[in-house]
N, C-alpha and C positions, 0 to 999 in steps of 0.2 A: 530326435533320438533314434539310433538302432534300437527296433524296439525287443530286441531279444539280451541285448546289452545296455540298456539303459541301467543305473542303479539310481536310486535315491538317497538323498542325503537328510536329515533334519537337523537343520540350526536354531541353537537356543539363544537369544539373546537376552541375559538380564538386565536389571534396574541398576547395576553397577557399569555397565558398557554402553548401556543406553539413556545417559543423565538428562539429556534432554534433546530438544530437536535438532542441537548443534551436533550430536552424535550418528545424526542420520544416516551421511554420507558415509560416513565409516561402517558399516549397519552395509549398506549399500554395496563396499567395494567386496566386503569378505564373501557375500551372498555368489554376486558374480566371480568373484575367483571359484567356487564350485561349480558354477552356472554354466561357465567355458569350459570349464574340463571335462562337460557333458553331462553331470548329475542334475535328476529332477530335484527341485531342491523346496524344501518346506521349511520355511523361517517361523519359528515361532516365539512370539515377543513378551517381553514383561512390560510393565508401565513404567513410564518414566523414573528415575530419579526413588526419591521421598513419596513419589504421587498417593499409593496406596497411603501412608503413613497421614498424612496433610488430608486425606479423603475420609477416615476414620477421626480426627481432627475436627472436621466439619460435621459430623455425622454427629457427634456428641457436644457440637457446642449448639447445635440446634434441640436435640433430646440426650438429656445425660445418660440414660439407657438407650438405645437407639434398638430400634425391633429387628432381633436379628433373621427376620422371615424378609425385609428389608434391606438387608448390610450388602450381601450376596450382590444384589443391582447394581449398587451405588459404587462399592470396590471394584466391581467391573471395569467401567468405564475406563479406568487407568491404561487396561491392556487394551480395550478396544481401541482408545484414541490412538495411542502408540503404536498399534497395528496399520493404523487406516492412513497414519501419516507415514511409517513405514511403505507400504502400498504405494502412497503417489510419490515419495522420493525414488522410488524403484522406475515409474513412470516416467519422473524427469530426464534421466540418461538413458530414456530407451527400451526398458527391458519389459516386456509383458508380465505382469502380476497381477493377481486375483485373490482378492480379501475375501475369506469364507470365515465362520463363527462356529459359536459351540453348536448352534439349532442348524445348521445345512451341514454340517459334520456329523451331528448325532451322535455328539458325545456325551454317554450317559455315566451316570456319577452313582455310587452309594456310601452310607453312613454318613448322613446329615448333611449340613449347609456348610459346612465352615470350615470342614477338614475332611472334605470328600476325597473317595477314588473311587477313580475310573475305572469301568470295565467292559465299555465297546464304542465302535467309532465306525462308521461307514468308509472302511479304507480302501472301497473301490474306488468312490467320490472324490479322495482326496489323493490316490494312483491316476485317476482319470485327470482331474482338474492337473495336476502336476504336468503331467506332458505335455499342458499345451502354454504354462504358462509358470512363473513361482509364484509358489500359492501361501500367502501371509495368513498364521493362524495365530489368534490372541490366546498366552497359554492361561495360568491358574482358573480356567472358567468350565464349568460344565451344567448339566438338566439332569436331575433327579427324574422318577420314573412316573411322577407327576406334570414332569415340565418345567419345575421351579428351578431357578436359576443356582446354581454352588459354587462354592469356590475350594480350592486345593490345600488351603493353608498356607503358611510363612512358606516362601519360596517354592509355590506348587507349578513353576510356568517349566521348574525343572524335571517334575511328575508330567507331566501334558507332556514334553520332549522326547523324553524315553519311552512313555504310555505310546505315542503313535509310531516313533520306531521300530518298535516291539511288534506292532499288529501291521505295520507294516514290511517288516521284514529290512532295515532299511538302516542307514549309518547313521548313528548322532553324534555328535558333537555340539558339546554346550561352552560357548564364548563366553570368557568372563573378562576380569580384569587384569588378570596373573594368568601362564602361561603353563598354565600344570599343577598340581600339587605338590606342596613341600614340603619338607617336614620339621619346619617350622612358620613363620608370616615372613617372607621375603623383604617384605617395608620395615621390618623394625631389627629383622636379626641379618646381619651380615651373610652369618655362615649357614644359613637357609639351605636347602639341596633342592633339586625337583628329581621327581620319582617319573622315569622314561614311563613303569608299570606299575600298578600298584593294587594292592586283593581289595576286593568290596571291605573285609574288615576293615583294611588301614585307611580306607576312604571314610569309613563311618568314624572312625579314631579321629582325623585330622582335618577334615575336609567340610567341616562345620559352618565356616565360614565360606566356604566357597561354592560347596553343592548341600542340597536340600536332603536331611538324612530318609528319609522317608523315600526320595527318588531311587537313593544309592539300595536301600534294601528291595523295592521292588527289581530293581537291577538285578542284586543279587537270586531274588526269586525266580525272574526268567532265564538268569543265566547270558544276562545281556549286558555284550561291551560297549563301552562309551569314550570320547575323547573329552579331554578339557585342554584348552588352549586360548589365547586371546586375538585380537584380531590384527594382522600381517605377522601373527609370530610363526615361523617356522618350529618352535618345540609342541609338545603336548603332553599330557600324559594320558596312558590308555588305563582305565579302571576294568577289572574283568578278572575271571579267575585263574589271577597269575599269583606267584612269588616275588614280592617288592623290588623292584629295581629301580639304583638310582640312575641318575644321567651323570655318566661319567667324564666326558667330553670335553666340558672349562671354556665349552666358547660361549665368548658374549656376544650380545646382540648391539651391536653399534647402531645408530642411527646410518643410511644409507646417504651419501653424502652427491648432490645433486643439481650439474652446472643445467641452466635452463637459456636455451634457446630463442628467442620468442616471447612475447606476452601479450599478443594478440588475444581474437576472441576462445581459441585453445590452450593459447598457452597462457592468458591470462585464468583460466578454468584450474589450469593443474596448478598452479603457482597460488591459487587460493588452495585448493587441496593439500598441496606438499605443507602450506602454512601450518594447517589444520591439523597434522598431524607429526609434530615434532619429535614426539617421543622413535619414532621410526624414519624419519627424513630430516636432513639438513639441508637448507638449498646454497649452496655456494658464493651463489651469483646470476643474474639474470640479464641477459643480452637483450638486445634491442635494433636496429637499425637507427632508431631516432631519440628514443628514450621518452617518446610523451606519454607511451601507454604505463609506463611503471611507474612513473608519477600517480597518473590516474586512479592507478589501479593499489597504489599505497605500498607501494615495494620499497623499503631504507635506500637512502641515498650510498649505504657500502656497499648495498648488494647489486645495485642499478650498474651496468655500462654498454657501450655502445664498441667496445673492443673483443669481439666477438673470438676470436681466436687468442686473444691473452687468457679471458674466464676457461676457455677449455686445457690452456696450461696450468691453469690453478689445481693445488690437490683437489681432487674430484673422484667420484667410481666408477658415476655416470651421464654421459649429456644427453640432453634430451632435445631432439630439434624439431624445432615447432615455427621456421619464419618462413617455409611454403618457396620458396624458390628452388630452383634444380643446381644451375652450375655451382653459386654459391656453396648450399648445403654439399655439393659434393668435397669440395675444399673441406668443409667442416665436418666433415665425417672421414674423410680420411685422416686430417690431423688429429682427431678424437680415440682412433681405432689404433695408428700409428704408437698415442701416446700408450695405449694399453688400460683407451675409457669403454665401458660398454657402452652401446648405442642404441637409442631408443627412438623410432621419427615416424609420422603420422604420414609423411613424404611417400605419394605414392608414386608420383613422378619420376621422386632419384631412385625409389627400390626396383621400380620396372629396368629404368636406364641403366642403373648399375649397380644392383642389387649380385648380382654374382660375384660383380668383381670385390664389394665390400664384405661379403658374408667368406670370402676367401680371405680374407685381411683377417675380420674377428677370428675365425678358426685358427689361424695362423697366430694370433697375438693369445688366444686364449682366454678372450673375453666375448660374453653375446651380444648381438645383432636382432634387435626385436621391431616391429611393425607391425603388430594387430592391428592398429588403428588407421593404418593404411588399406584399407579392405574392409568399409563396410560399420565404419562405427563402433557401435557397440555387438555388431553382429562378427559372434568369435567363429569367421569362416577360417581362417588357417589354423585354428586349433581342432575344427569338424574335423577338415580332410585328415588333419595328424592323426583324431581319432578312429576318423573309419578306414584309414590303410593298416591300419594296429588291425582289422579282423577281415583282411582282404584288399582284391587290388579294384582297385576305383577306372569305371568304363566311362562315365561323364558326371561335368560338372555345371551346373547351370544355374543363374541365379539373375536375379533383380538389385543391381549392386550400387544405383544410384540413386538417391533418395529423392533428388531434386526434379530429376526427369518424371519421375514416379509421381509425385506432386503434383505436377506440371502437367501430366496425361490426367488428374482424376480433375484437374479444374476443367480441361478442354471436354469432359465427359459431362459439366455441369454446363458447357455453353459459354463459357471462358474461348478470349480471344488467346494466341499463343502470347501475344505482348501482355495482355492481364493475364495469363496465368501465371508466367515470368514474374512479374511484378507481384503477383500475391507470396509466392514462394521467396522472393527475395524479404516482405517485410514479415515472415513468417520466422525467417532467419536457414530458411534453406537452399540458398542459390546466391552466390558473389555477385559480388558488383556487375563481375562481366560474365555473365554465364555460360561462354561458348564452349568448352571444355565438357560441361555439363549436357549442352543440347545437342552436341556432333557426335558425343558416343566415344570422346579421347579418356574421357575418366575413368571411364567403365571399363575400356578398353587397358591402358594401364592395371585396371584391378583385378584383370584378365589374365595378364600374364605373370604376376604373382600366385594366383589360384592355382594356375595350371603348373608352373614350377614346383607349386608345395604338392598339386595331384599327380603330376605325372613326371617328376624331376627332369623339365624340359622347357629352355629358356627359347620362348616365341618372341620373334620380331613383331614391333609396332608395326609395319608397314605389309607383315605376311596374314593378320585379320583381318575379316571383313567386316570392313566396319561404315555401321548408315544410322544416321543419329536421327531425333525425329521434329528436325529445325522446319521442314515441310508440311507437317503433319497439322490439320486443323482438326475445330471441334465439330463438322462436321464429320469426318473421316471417323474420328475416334465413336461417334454417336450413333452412326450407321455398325459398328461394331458391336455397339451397345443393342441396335435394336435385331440382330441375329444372337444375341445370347452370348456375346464374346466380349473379350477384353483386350485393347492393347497394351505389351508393356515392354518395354525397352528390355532384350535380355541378352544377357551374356553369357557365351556356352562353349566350352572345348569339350569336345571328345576324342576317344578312339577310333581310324576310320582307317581301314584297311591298313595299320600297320603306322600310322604315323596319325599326327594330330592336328584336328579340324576344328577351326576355333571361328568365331565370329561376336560382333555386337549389331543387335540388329531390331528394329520393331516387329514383332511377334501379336498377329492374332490368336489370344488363347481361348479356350471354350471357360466357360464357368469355374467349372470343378477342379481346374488345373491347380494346385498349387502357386504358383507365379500370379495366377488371377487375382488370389486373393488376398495379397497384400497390398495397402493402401497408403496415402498421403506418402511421408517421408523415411517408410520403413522399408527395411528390405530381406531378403528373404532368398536362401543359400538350398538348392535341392542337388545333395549328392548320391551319384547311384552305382550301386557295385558292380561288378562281375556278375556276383553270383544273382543280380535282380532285386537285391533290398536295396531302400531308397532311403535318407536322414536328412530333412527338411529342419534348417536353423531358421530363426528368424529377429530382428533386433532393427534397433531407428540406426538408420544408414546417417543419418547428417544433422547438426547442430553441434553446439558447444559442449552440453553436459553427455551426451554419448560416446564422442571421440574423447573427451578427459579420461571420459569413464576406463576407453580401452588402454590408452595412455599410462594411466595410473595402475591398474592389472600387468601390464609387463613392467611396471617399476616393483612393484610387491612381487612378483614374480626372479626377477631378479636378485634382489634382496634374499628370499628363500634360498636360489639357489648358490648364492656368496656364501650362505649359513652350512648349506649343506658339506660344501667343498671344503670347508674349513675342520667339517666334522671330520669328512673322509681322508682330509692328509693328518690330521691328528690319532685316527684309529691305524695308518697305514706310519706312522712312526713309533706307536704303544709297541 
């Protein structure tokens, strides 16, 4: 983060978004759409589904009174479990998270056990732990000022949300099921409305069902605004002290309608994703070269073909290509852009080779051109630079962009041969079949001059970087580094240099303390640094399946918003 522009965000997630462990990834994908656009981000969870309800259930089929010096533990659990499994889904695709509790928060609680509030919380602790990582906090739980465990009451995970907001100065928004408040129940009345804005009274009036009235009036008491919205919706409504407004606008939210490319090990990841989430994606059709993997992988025999350029003729909004070749996908991405599809591809390849000439296509056709996932995983390095040139102009860029190489130097650090370290990274799931792309420095190198485009709007030849991969490099070499206090790591750097731009990929001994040093196995790790001398160090798992999905599916929800938006804004510009 700039750490003078960092903001934080706090997300709420309830027992109605979070029904059970099959909601995780979705849980998952909202976090990181904040996470990339650079907020510290504080998820705070409810427990599953019923859990609480089914835990009190139990409580009393064991003791028909149940001690309620007792209850407080027991209802716990719900959030804690949901927290913790929270936490390692966040781990799956990459993203650093860090599960803290009521007792490392210091959140202390008064009036009693069962319908406590809150009124303090160690919000350095949880400022601190945020920047280096997202920090999962289980909400309706707090410690009375003897240490005994409380709980917030019926829907208090919505109190815990706004409570750390508030002390920490910070955005909430609480995810629910529905997309704002109405002023009526959306599911049963037609002519439902949602409220763009709407006063803490008409919240406390309507909002019964959706947020915790108890939450809404502490709200009202600090004078503190909140969002409610659900998760990839582009509406919300902001609670706060406004005069009601409704959303006047009439647009619907369609499902995003979704030709897929690929269904390999990436693309087989986002094509269970797109599955998973129906109510906002349709997938069209799925292409193949061979067609064994959509079998495998349980894809309907309507939606399977091996006619790769008929499926991007079908109505579509957006294709998504994911089959890893260069010439090919260039064919298919011009025919996609031509037709007036937006384009989504993890192709770092085709975007280095002919990423100008297609982002001139999209601008021209008036549809986007997106590739996070081309760069680094889950690591949102082209949304850093977008953000740290928004507060100044960027002097260099340098980072550890390949995961596999990175791997591959920590095994040759344990005494690994180059051929087993290879092989350990391969059955790890970090490194192809054929890894030379990986080991010469061409992949990084490719992810190079993407970087440098988005830093310094300046399209560098493959052939004009220095580039030395570390195919030579033994575990001796690397361990004699090791025993001076240094590290090597394959890094990738353009800068500034008298007026024109000096790029390279190269093995680098670093000292300890570097930043670059200290990223490990298959993560990687983005250090940008200004003009003016401040530096925003990203970091995220550069390679596997669930990382690249992860980015994949962020410029598809990404996309989506911004179809919702545009629709608003030729509809306000015809009013």
């Amino acid at each position: 983060m700039l750490k003078q522009k960092a903001k934080v965000t706090v997300l709420k997630f309830g027992s109605s978004v979070l029904r059970s462990e099959a909601d995780l990834p979705s849980a998952v994908h909202e976090i990181y759409r904040h996470w990339r656009e650079g907020a510290q981000v504080i998820a705070v969870v409810s427990a599953f589904g019923d859990t609480t309800d089914q835990l009190m259930r139990r409580a009393e089929s064991v003791c028909a009174k149940p001690d309620k010096s007792v209850l407080p533990s027991l209802l716990a659990t719900g959030e804690t479990t949901a927290s913790a499994l929270l936490t390692l889904a966040l781990n799956k695709v990459g993203i650093s998270a860090r599960l803290l509790d009521e007792v490392q928060a210091k959140l202390r609680t008064v009036s009693g056990a069962f319908d406590a509030i809150p009124v303090s919380v160690d919000a350095a602790r949880l400022l601190g732990e945020s920047q280096r990582a997202v920090v999962v906090f289980p909400g309706f739980i707090g410690r009375d000022e003897t240490g005994n465990r409380t709980i917030l009451g019926r829907g208090g995970s919505d109190l815990t949300a706004l409570f750390l907001a508030h002390q920490m100065k910070a955005k909430c928004v609480l995810i629910k099921d529905v997309d704002g408040l109405y002023t009526c129940d959306p599911a049963t009345t037609v002519r439902a409305s949602r409220f763009e804005q709407v006063s803490y009274e008409t919240a406390l009036r309507l909002g019964g069902g959706v947020v915790q009235s108890k939450a809404v009036r502490f709200a009202a008491a600090n004078k503190l605004r909140f969002s409610i919205t659900s998760i990839g919706s582009q509406n919300e409504t902001e609670v706060g002290p406004f005069t009601d407004r409704l959303d006047g606008s009439g647009v619907s939210s369609e499902p995003l309608r979704v030709a897929l490319l690929g269904c390999g090990t990436v693309g087989g990841g986002v094509y269970e994703r797109l599955a998973g989430l129906a109510n906002l994606f349709t997938v069209t059709g799925v292409g193949t070269l061979t067609g064994i993997r959509t079998r495998a992988l349980g894809v309907p025999d309507h939606l399977a073909t091996e006619d790769l350029e008929d499926l991007i003729g079908r109505d579509c909004d957006v294709v998504v290509e994911l089959i890893g070749t260069t010439k090919y996908a260039s064919t298919l991405a011009t025919r996609a852009l031509t037709l007036g599809r937006h384009f989504v591809t993890a192709n770092k390849a085709l975007m280095a080779a002919e990423g100008e000439r297609l982002s001139f296509m999209a601008r021209a056709r008036g549809v986007e051109l997106r590739y996070s996932a081309a760069v680094g995983g889950v690591l949102p390095a082209l949304e850093a630079i977008e953000q740290a040139r928004r507060f100044g102009s960027i002097r260099s860029v340098s980072g550890v962009v390949n995961g596999t190489t990175n791997y591959v130097l920590d095994r040759l650090a344990e005494g690994h041969s180059i051929e087993s370290a290879v092989d350990a990274a391969q059955r790890a799931g970090y490194a192809e079949a054929n890894p030379k792309f990986d080991l010469n420095g061409t992949d990084a190198t490719q992810k190079l001059i993407l970087l440098a485009r988005h830093a310094f709007d300046e399209s560098l030849a493959f052939n004009a970087i220095e580039r030395i991969g570390i195919e030579e490099i033994d575990s001796e070499f690397v361990r004699q580094s090791l025993d001076r206090g240094r590290v090597i790591r394959l890094v990738a750097e353009c800068a500034h240099d008298n007026g024109r731009i000096k790029a390279s990929v190269k093995p680098v001994d670093l000292p300890m303390s570097h930043p670059l040093a200290q990223v490990r196995d298959a993560d990687n790790r983005l250090l940008i640094e200004q003009e003016s001398g401040e530096q925003l160090v990203i970091s995220g798992r550069g390679a596997g399946r669930w990382p690249t999905t992860e980015a994949v599916m962020a410029d598809l929800f990404d996309i989506r918003r911004s179809d919702a938006a545009k629709q608003v804004a030729e509809l306000e510009a015809c009013a």
